[in-house]
C-alpha positions as a Markdown table, in Angstrom:
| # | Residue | x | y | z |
|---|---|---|---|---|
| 1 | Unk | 33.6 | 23.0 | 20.5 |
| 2 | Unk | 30.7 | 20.9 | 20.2 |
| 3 | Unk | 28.3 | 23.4 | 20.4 |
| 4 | Unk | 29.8 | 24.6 | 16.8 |
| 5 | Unk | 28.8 | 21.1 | 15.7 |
| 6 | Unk | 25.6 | 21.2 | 16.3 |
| 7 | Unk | 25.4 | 24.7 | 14.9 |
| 8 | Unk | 26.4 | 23.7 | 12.2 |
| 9 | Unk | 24.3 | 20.5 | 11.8 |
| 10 | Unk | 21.3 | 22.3 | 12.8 |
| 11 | Unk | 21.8 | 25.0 | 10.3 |
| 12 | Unk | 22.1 | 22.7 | 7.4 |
| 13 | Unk | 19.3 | 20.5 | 8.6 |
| 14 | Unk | 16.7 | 24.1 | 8.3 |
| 15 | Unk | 18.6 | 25.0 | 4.9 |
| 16 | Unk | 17.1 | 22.2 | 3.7 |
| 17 | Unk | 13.6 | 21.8 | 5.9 |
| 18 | Unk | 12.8 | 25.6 | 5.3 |
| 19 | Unk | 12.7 | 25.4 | 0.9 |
| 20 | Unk | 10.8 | 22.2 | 1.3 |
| 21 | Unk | 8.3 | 23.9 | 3.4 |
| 22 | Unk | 8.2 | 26.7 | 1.3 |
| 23 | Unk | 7.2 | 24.9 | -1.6 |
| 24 | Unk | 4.4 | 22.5 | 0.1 |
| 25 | Unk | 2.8 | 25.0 | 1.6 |
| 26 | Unk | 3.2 | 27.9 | -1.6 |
| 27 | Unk | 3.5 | 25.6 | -4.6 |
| 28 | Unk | 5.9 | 28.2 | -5.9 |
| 29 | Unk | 8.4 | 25.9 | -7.3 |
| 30 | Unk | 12.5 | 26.3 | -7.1 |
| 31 | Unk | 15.2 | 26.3 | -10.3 |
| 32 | Unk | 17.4 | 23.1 | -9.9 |
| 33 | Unk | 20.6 | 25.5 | -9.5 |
| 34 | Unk | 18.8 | 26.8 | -6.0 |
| 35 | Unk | 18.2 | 23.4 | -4.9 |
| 36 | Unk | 21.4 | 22.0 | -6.3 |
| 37 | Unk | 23.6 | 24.9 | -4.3 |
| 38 | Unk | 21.1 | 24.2 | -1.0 |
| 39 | Unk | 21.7 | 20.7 | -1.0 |
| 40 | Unk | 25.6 | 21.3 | -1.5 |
| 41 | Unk | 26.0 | 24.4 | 1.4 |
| 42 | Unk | 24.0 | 21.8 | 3.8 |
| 43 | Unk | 26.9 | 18.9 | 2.6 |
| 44 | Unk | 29.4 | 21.3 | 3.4 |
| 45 | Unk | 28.1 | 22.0 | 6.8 |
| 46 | Unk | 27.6 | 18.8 | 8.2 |
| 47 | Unk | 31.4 | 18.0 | 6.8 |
| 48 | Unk | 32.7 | 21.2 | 8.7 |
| 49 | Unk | 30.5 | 19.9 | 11.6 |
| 50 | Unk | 32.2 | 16.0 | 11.3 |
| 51 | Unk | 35.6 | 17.6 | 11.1 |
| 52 | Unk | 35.0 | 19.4 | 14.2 |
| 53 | Unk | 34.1 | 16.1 | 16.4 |
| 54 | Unk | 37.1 | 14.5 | 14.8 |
| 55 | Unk | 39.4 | 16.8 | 16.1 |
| 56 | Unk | 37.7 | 16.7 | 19.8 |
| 57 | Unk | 37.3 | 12.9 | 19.6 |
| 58 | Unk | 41.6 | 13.6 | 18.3 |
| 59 | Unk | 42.1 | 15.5 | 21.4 |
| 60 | Unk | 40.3 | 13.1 | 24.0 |
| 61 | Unk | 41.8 | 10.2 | 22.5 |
| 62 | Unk | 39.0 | 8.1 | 21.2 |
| 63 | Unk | 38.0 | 6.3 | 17.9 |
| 64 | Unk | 37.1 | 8.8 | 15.2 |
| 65 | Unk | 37.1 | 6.5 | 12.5 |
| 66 | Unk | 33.5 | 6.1 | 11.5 |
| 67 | Unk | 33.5 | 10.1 | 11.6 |
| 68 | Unk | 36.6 | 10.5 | 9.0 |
| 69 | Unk | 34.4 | 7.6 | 7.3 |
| 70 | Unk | 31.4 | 9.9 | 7.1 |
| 71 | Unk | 33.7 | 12.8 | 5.8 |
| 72 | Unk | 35.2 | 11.2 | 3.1 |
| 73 | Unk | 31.4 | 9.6 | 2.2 |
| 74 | Unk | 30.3 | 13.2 | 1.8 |
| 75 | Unk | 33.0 | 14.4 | 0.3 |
| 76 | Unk | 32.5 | 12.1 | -2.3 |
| 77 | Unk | 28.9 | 13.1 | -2.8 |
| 78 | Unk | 29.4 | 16.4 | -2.9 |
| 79 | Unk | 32.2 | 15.9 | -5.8 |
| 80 | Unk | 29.9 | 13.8 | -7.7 |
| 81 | Unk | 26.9 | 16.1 | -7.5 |
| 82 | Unk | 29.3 | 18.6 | -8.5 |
| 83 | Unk | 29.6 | 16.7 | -11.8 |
């Protein structure tokens, strides 16, 4: 399951790494709704990815805490952006 993880974080890391590029190298700029709903799809994903280590971590028995910390941190962003 952690391979999904890492998916997961890797995938949001490029969806926001690839747009930045895109615009340093091309100068072609992006509407705030693209970036805001880039931004918000990479959140999601590394909350997907966190939830999925907490359940391993759940099912091996060890301290998920900081990662249910994390998750509710981001969750939190992602409301308030949302705003």
């Amino acid at each position: 399951m952690s391979k999904w993880s890492y998916f997961l974080y890797l995938t949001a890391v490029l969806s926001i790494v690839i747009p930045i590029l895109t615009v340093l190298m091309t100068d072609v700029p992006f509407s705030s709704i693209f970036s805001h709903t880039v931004l918000s799809i990479a959140i999601i994903l590394v909350i997907i990815g966190k939830l999925i280590t907490i359940f391993q971590k759940r099912k091996e028995i060890k301290s998920f805490v900081p990662d249910v910390g994390v998750v509710i941190g981001l969750f939190i962003v992602l409301i308030i952006s949302l705003i």
